[in-house]
C-alpha positions in Angstrom: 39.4 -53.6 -43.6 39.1 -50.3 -45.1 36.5 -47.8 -43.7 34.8 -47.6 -47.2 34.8 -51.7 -46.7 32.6 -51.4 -43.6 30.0 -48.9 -44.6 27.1 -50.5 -46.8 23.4 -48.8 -48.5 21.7 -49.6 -44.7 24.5 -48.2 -42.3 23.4 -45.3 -40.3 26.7 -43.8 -40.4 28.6 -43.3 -44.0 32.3 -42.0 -44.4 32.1 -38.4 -43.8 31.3 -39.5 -39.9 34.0 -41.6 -40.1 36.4 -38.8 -41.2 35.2 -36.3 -39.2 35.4 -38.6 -35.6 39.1 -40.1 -36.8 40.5 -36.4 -37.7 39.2 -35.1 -34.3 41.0 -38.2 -33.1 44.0 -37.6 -34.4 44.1 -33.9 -34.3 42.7 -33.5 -31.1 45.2 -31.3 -29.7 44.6 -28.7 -33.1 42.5 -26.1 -31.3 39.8 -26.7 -33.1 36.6 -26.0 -31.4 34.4 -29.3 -32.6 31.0 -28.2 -30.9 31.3 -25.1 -32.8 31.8 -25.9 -36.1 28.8 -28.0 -35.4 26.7 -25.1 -34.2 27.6 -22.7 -36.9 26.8 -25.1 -39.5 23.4 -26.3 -38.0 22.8 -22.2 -37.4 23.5 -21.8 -40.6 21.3 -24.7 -42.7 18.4 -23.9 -40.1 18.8 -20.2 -41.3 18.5 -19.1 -37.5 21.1 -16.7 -35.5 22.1 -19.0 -32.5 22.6 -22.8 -32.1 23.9 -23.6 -28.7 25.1 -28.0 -28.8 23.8 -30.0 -25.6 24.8 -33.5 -24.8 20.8 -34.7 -25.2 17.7 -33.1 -26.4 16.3 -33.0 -22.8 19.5 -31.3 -21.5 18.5 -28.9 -24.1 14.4 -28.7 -22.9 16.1 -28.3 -19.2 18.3 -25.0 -20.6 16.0 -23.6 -22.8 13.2 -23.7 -20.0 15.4 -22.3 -17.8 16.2 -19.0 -20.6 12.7 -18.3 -20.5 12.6 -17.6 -17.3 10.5 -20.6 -15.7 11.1 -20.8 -11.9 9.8 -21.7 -8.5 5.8 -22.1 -8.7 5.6 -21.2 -12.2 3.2 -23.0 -15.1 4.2 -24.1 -18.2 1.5 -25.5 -20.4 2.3 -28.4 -21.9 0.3 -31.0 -24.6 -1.1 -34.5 -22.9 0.2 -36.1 -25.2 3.9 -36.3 -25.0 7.3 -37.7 -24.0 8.2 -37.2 -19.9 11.1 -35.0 -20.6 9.9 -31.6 -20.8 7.8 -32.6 -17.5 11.0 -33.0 -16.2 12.9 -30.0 -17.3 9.5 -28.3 -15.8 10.2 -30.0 -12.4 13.6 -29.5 -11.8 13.0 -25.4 -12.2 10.6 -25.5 -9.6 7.6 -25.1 -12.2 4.1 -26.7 -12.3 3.4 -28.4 -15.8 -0.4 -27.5 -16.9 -1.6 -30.4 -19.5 -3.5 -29.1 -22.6 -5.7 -31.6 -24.6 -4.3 -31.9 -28.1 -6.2 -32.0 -31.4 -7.6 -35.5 -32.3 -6.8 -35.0 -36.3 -2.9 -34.3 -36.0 -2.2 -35.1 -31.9 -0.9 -31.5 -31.6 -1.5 -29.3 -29.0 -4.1 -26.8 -30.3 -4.3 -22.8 -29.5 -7.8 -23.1 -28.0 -6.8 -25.8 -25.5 -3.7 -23.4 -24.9 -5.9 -20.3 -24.0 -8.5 -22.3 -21.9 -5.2 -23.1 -19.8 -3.6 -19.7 -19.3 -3.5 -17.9 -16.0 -2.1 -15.4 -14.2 1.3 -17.7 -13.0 1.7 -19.3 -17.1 5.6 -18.4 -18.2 6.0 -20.7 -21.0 3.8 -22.4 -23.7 5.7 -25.6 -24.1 5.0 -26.8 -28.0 5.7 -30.1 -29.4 5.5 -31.3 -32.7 5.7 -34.9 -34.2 7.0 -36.7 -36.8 7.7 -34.4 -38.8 4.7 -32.0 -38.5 5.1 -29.2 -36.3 1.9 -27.2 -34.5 -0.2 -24.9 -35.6 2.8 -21.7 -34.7 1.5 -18.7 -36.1 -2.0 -18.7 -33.7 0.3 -20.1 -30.7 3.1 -17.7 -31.1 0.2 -14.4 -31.2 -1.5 -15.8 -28.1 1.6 -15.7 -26.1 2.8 -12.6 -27.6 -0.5 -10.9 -26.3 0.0 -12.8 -22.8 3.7 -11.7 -22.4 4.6 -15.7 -22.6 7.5 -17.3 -23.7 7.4 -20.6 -26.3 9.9 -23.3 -26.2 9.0 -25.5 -29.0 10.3 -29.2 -28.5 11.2 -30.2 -31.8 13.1 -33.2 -31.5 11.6 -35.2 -34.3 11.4 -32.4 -37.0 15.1 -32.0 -38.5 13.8 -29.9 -41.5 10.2 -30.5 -41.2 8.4 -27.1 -42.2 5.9 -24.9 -41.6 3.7 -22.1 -43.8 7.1 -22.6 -46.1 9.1 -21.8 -43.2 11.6 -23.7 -41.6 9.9 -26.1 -38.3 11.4 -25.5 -35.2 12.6 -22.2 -36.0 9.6 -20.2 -35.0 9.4 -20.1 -31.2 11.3 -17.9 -28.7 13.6 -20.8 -28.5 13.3 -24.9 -29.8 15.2 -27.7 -29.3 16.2 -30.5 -31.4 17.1 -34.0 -30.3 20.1 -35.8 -32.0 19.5 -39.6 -30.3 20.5 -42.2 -31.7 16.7 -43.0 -33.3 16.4 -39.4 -34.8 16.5 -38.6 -38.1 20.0 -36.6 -37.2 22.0 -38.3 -34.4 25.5 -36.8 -32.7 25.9 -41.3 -32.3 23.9 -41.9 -29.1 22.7 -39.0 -27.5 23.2 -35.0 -28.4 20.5 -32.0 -28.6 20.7 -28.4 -30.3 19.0 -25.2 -28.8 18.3 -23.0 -31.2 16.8 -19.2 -31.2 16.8 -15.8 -33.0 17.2 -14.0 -29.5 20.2 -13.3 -28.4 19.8 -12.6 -24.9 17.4 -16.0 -24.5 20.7 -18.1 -26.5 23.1 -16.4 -24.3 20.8 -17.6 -20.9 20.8 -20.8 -22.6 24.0 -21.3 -23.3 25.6 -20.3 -19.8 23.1 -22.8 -18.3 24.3 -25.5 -20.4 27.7 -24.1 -20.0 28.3 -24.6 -16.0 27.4 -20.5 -15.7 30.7 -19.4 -17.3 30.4 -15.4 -17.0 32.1 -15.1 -20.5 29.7 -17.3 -23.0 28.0 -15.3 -25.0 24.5 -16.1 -27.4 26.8 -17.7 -29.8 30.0 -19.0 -28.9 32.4 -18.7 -26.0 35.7 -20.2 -24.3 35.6 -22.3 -21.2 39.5 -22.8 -20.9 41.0 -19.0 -20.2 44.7 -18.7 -19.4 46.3 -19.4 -16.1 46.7 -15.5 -15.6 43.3 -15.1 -15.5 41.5 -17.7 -13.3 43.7 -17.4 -10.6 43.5 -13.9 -10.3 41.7 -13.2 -6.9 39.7 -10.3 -8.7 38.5 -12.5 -11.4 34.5 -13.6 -11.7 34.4 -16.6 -13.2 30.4 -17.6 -12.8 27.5 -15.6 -12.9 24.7 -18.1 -13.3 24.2 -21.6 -11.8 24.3 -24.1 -14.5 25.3 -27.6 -15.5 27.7 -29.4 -17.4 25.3 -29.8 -20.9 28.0 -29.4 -23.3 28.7 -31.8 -26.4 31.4 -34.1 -26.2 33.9 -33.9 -29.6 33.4 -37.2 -30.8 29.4 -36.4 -31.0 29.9 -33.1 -32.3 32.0 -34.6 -35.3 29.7 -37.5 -35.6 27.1 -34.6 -35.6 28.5 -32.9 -38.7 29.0 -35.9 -40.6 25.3 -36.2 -40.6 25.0 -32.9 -40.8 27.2 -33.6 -44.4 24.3 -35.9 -45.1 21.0 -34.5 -43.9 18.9 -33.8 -47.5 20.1 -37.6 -47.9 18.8 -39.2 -44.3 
């Protein structure tokens, strides 16, 4: 059968995925840098400076949490009502989640609840928006600003959602989208995107996602140097712990197919 035989009006994939995943297929050994394309493009329709591709939107919650600086016996105030995830991206730092009540009307996590919460230890306001309808930003973003307190805004179900006119997910320190397979935008089964306007947060971001490599940089960065380089005895190769959270080429192409697509989806 042909591939234009096999998608129909209900498929959730259409023929530029297909194009994109059978070129990166065939051309695999072309040098070109899937992942990226995918980031600059998503930077680019998002209108923000750096987009940094995970392998799942809590992989992404895990590194953004960590750019803001959230360590051993620090809080992060977090809504009630939400998915585990950012708990456990929380956790795994070391940090102590603090649960704010949301608002009954929209199930968002309100900037009164937020303040009532705030002490002394608070890093990071953790936002999270649903459905399509992000928090209240502008009242959130001043109260942290006055507190010296970092927002990571988990907007994983708000792929061009917006805000006061402005783009959702784009007004935090640093947000993260999820691209699972049940999202409005999906990378196929799993895949996340960090974005931010800061460059030294994108950069922390991306080196955590990156396994630490000392040469990534807010927005791009090779993880294969030559032969003359890594095995020079003089040479640094890490200079942050970190994890293997990069996209996989097949999701990143599958990713920019949708990304073809997204005023249609």
């Amino acid at each position: 059968k042909s591939f234009e035989s096999l998608v129909t009006d209900d498929s959730k994939f259409g023929m530029p995925e297909l194009r994109y995943v059978v070129n990166m297929l065939l051309d695999h050994n072309s040098g070109v840098d899937w992942a990226t394309e995918f980031e600059e493009r998503f930077a680019s329709r998002l209108h923000v400076s750096y987009a940094i591709a995970c392998n799942s939107g809590t992989s992404g919650l895990h590194a953004a949490l960590f750019a803001a600086g959230v360590g051993k016996g620090d809080e992060v105030i977090i809504p009630a009502l939400n998915v585990i995830m950012g708990v456990y991206g929380v956790l795994a730092l070391g940090g102590i989640p603090v649960f704010a009540d949301v608002n009954e009307n929209t199930h968002l996590i309100s900037v009164e609840e937020i303040e009532a919460k705030i002490t002394k230890k608070t890093k990071v306001i953790l936002t999270c928006s649903w459905e399509g309808l992000s928090c209240d930003m502008d009242p959130i973003m001043h109260l942290a600003r006055n507190h010296g307190i970092k927002v990571v805004d988990d907007s994983a179900r708000t792929i061009l959602g917006t805000y006061k006119g402005r783009q959702a997910g784009t007004i935090a320190d640093l947000s993260v989208f999820s691209l699972e397979s049940k999202k409005h935008l999906t990378a196929g089964g799993e895949g996340g995107v960090i974005v931010s306007d800061n460059a030294d947060l994108a950069q922390r971001a991306r080196k955590f996602a990156g396994i630490g490599y000392r040469h990534l940089s807010a927005d791009a960065g090779r993880t294969h140097l030559g032969i003359d380089k890594v095995q020079d005895p003089g040479y640094k190769r890490f200079d942050t712990i970190g994890l293997n959270y990069r996209m996989n080429d097949v999701s990143a192409a599958v990713a920019l197919g949708q990304l073809d697509r997204i005023d249609e989806i």
